[in-house]
Backbone as ProteinMPNN parsed JSONL, in Angstrom:
{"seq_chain_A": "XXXXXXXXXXXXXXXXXXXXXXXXXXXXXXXXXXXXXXXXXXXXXXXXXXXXXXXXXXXXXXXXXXXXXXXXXXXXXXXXXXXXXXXXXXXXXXXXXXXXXXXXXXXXXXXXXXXXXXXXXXX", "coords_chain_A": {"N_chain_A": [[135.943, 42.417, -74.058], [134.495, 45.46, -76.023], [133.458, 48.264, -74.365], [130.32, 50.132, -75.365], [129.866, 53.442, -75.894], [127.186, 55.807, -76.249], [126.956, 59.114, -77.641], [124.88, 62.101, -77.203], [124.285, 65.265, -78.238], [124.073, 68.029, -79.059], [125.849, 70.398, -79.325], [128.996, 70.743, -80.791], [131.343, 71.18, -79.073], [131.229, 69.885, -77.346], [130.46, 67.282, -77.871], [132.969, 66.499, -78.851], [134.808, 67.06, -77.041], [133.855, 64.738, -75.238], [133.837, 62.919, -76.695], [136.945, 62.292, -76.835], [137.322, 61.856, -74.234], [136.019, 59.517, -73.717], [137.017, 57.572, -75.477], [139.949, 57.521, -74.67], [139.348, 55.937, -72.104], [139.368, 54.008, -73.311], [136.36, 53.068, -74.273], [134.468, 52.393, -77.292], [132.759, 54.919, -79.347], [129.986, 56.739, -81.058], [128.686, 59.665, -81.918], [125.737, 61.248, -81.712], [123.664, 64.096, -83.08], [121.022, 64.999, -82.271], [117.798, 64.182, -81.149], [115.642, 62.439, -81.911], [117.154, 61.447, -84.117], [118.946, 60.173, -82.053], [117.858, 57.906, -81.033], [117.169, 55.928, -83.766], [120.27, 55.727, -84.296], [120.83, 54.243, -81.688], [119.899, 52.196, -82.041], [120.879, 50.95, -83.925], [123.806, 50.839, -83.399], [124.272, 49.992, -80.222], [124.789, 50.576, -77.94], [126.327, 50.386, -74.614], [126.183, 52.38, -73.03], [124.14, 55.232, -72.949], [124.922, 59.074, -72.92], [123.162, 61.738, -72.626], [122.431, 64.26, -73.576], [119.811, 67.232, -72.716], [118.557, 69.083, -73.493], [117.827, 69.176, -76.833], [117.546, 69.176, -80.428], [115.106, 68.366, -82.553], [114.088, 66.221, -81.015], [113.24, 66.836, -77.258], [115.766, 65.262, -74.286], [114.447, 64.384, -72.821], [112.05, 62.734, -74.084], [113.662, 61.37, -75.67], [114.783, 59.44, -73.966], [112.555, 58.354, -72.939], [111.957, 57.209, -75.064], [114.368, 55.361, -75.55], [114.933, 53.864, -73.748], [112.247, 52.136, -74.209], [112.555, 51.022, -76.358], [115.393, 49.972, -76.031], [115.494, 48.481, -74.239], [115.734, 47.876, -70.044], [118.461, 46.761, -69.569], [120.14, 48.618, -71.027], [122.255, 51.581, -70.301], [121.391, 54.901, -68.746], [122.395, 58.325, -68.821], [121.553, 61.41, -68.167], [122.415, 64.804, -69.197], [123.065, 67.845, -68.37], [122.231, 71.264, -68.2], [120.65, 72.396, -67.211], [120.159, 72.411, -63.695], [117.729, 71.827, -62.314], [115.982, 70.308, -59.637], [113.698, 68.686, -59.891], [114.018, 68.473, -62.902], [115.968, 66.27, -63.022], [114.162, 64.375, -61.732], [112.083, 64.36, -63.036], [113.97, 62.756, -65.537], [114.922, 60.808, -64.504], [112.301, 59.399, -63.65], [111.337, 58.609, -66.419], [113.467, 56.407, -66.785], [115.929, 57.826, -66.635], [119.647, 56.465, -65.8], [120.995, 57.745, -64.188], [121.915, 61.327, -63.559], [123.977, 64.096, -64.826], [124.937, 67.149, -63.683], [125.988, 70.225, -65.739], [128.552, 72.532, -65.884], [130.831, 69.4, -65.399], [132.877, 67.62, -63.875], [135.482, 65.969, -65.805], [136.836, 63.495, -64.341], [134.945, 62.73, -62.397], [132.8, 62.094, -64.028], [133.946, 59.857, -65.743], [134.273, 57.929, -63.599], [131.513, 57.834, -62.854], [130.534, 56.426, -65.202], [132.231, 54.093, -65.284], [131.232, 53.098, -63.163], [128.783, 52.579, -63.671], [128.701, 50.861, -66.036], [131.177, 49.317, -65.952], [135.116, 49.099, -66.563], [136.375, 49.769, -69.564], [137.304, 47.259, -71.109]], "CA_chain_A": [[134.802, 43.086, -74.664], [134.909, 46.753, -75.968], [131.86, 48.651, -74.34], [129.986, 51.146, -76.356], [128.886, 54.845, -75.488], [126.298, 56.451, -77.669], [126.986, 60.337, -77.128], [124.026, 62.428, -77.439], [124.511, 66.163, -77.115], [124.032, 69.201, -80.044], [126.801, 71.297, -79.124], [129.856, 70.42, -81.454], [132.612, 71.412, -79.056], [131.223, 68.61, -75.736], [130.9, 66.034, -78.469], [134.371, 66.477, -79.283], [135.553, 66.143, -75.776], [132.932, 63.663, -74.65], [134.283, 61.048, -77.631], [138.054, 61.885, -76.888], [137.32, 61.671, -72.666], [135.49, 58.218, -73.276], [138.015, 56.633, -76.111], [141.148, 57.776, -73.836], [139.158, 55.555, -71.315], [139.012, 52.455, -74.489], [135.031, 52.8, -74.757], [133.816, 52.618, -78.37], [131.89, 55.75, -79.435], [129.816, 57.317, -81.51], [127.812, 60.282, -81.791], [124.197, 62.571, -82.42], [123.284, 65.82, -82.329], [119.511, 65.166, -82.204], [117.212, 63.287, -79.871], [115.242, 61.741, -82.86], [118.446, 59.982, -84.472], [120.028, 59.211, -80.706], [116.906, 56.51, -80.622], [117.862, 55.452, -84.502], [121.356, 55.291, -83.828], [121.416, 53.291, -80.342], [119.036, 50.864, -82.279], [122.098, 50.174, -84.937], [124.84, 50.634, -82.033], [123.407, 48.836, -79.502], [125.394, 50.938, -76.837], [125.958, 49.819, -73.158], [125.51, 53.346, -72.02], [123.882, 56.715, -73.532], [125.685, 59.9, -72.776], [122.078, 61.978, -73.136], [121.893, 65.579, -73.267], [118.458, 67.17, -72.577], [118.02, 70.021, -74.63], [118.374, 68.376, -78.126], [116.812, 69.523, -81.355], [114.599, 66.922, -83.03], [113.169, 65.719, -79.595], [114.847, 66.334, -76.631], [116.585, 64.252, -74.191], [113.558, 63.323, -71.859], [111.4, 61.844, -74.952], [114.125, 60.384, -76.259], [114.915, 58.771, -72.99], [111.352, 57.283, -72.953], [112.421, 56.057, -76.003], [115.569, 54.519, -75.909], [114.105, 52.954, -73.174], [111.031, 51.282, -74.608], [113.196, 50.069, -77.704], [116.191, 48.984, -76.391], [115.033, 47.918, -72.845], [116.437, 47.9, -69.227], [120.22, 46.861, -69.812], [121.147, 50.289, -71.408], [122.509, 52.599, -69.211], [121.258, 56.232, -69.733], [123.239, 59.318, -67.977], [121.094, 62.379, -68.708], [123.4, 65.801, -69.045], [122.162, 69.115, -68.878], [122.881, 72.706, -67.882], [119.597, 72.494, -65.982], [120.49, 71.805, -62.659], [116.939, 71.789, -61.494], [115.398, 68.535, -58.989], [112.239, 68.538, -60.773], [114.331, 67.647, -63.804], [116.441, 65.191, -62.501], [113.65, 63.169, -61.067], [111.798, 64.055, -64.514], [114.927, 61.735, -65.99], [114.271, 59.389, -63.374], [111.276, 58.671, -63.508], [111.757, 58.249, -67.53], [114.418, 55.516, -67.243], [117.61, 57.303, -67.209], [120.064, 56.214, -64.647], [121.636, 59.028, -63.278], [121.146, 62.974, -64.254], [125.327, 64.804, -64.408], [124.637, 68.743, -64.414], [126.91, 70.625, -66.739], [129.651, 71.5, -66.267], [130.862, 68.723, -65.156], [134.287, 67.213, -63.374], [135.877, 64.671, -65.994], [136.938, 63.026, -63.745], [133.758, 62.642, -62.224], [131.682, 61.794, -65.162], [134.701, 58.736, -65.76], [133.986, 57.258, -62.434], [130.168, 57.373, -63.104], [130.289, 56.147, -66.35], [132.46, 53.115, -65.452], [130.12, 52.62, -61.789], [127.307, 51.878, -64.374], [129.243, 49.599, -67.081], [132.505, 48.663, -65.932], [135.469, 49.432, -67.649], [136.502, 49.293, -71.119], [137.51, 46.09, -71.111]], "C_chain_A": [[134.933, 44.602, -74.466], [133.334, 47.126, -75.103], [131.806, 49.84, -75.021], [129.563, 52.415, -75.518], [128.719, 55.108, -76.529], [126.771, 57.866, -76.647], [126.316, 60.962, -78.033], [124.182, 63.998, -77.219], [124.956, 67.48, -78.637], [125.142, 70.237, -80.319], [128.373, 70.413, -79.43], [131.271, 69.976, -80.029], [132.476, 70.249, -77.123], [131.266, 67.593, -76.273], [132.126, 65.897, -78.749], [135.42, 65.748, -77.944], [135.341, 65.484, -74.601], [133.959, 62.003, -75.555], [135.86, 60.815, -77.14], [138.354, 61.18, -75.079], [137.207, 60.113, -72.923], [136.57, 57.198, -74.326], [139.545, 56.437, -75.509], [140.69, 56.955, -72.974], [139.117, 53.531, -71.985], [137.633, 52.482, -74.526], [135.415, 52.862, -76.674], [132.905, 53.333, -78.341], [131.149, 56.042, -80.593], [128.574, 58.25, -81.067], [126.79, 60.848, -82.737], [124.413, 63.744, -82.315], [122.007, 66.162, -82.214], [118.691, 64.0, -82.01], [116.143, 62.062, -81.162], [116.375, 60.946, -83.639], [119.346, 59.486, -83.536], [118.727, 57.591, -80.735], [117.339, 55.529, -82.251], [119.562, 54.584, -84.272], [121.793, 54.222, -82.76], [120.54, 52.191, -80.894], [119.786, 49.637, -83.172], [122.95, 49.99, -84.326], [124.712, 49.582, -81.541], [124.313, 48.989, -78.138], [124.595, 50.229, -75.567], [125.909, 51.487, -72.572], [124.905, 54.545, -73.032], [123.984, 57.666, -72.551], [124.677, 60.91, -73.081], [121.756, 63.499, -72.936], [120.052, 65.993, -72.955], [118.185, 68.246, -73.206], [119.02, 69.866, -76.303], [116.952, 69.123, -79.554], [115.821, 67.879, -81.517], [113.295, 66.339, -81.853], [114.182, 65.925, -78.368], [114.756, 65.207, -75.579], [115.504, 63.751, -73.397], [112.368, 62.355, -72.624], [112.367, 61.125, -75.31], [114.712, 59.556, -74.926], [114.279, 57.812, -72.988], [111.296, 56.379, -73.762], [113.163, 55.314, -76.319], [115.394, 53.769, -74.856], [113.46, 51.869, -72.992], [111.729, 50.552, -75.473], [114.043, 49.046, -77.184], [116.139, 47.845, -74.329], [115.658, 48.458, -71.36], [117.52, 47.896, -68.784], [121.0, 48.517, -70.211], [120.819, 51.353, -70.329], [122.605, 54.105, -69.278], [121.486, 57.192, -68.681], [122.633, 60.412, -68.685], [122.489, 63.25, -68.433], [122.873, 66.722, -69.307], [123.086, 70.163, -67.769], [122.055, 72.789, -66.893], [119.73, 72.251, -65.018], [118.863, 71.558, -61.367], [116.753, 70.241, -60.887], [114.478, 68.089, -59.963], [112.45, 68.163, -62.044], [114.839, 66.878, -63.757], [115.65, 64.124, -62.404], [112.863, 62.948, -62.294], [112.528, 62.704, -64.984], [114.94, 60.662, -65.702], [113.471, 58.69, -63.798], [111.098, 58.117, -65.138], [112.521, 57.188, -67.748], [115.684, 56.028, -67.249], [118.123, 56.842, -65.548], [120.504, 56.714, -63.319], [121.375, 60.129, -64.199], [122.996, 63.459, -63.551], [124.467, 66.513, -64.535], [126.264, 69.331, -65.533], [127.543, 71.795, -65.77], [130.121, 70.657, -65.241], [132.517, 68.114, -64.692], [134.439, 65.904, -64.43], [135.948, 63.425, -65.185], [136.051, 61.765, -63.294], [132.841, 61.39, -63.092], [132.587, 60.354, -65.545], [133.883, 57.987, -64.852], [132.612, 56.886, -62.627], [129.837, 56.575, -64.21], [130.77, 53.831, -65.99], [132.166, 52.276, -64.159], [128.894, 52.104, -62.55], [127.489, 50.757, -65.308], [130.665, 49.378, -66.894], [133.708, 49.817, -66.412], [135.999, 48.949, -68.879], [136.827, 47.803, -71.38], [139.182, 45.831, -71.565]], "O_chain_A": [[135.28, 45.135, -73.412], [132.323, 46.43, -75.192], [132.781, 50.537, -75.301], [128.917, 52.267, -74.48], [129.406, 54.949, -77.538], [126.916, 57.852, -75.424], [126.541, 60.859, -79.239], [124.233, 64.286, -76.023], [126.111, 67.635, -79.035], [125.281, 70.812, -81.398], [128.862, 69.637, -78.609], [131.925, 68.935, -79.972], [133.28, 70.045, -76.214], [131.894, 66.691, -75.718], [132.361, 64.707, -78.957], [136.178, 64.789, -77.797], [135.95, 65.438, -73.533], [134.401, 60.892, -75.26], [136.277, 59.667, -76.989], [139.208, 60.361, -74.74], [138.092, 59.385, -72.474], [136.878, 56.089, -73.89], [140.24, 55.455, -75.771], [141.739, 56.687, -72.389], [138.949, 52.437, -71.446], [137.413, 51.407, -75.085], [136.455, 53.307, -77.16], [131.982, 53.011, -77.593], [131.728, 55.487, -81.527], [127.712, 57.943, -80.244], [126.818, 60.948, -83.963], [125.206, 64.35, -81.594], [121.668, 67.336, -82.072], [118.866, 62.952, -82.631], [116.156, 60.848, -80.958], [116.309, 59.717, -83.664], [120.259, 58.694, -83.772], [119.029, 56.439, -80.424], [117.825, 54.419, -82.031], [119.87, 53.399, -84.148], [122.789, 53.504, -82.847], [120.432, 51.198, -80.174], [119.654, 48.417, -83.268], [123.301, 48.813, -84.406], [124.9, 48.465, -82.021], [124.588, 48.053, -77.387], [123.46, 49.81, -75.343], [125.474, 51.579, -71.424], [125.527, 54.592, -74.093], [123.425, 57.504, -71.467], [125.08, 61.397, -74.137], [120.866, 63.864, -72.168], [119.184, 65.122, -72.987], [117.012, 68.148, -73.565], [120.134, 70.198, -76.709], [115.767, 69.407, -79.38], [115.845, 66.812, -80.903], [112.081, 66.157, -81.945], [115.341, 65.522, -78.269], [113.938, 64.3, -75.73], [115.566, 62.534, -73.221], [111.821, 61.428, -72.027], [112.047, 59.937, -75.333], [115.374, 58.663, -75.455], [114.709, 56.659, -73.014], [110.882, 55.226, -73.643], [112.956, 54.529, -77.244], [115.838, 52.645, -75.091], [113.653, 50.944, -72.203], [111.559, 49.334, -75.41], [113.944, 47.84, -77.412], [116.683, 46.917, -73.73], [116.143, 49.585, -71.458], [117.889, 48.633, -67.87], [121.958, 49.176, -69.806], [119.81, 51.785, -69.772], [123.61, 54.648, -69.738], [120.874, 57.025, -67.626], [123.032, 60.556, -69.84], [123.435, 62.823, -67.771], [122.174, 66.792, -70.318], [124.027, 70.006, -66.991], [122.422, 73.168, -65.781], [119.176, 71.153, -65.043], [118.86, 71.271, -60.17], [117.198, 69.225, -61.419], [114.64, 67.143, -60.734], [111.53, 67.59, -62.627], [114.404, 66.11, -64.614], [116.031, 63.022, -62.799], [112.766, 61.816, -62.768], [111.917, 61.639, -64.893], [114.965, 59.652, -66.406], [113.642, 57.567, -64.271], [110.634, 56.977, -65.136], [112.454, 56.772, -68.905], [116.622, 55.335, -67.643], [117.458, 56.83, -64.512], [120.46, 56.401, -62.129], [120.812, 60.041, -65.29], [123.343, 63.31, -62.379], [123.606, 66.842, -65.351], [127.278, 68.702, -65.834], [126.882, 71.957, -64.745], [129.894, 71.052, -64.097], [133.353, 68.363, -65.561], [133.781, 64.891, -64.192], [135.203, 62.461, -65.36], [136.145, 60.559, -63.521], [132.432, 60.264, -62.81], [131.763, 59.452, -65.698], [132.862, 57.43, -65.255], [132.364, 55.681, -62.595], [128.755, 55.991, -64.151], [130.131, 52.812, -66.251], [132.606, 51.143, -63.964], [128.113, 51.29, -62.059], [126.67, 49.846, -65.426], [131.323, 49.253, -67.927], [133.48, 51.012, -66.6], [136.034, 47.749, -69.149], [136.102, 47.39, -72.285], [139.632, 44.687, -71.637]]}, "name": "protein", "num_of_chains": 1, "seq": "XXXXXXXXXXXXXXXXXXXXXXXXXXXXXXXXXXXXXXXXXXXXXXXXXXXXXXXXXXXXXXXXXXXXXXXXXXXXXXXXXXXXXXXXXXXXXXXXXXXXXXXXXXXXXXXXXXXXXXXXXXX"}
């Protein structure tokens, strides 16, 4: 079984080497660039993790958290990402449903290891 990442995240040039990081790893990807079609999208997907920036046009990433959430339930695994490195947003994220909160920038590496500590890997 392939697993899916939804990647969520406005800025052209992290989606680029968010999709090639996580397909070099065998996930299945696709991506948004706005917090109102990441909740669309993961509803047609039906990703095992979202990849969730937090400053997103449309809505950003802590409504659409609440919402990808409420829709697609408890199983999906949601990794906020932000520049913000504050607590107070972190636990924001938290307390919303996602799973973990990466700050930007971020150790590949890193962000691998977390990704496949929450869903395995690729299969």
């Amino acid at each position: 079984m392939v697993h899916k990442v939804l990647i969520v995240d406005d800025e052209p040039n992290i989606v680029i080497s968010l999709e090639f990081l996580m397909k070099q790893q065998g996930y299945e990807t696709r991506s948004v660039g706005d917090g109102l079609l990441a909740v669309d999208e993961a509803v047609a997907f039906r990703p095992d993790l979202v990849l969730l920036d937090v400053s997103l046009p449309g809505q950003d990433g802590f409504d659409a958290c609440r919402d990808l959430r409420t829709k697609l339930g408890p199983d999906l695994k949601i990794v906020m990402l932000t520049a913000r490195g504050r607590e107070t947003e972190a636990e924001k994220g938290l307390a919303l449903g996602a799973n973990s909160y990466v700050t930007k920038p971020f150790s590949t590496r890193d962000l691998v290891a977390h990704v496949k500590q929450l869903i395995g890997g690729a299969g």
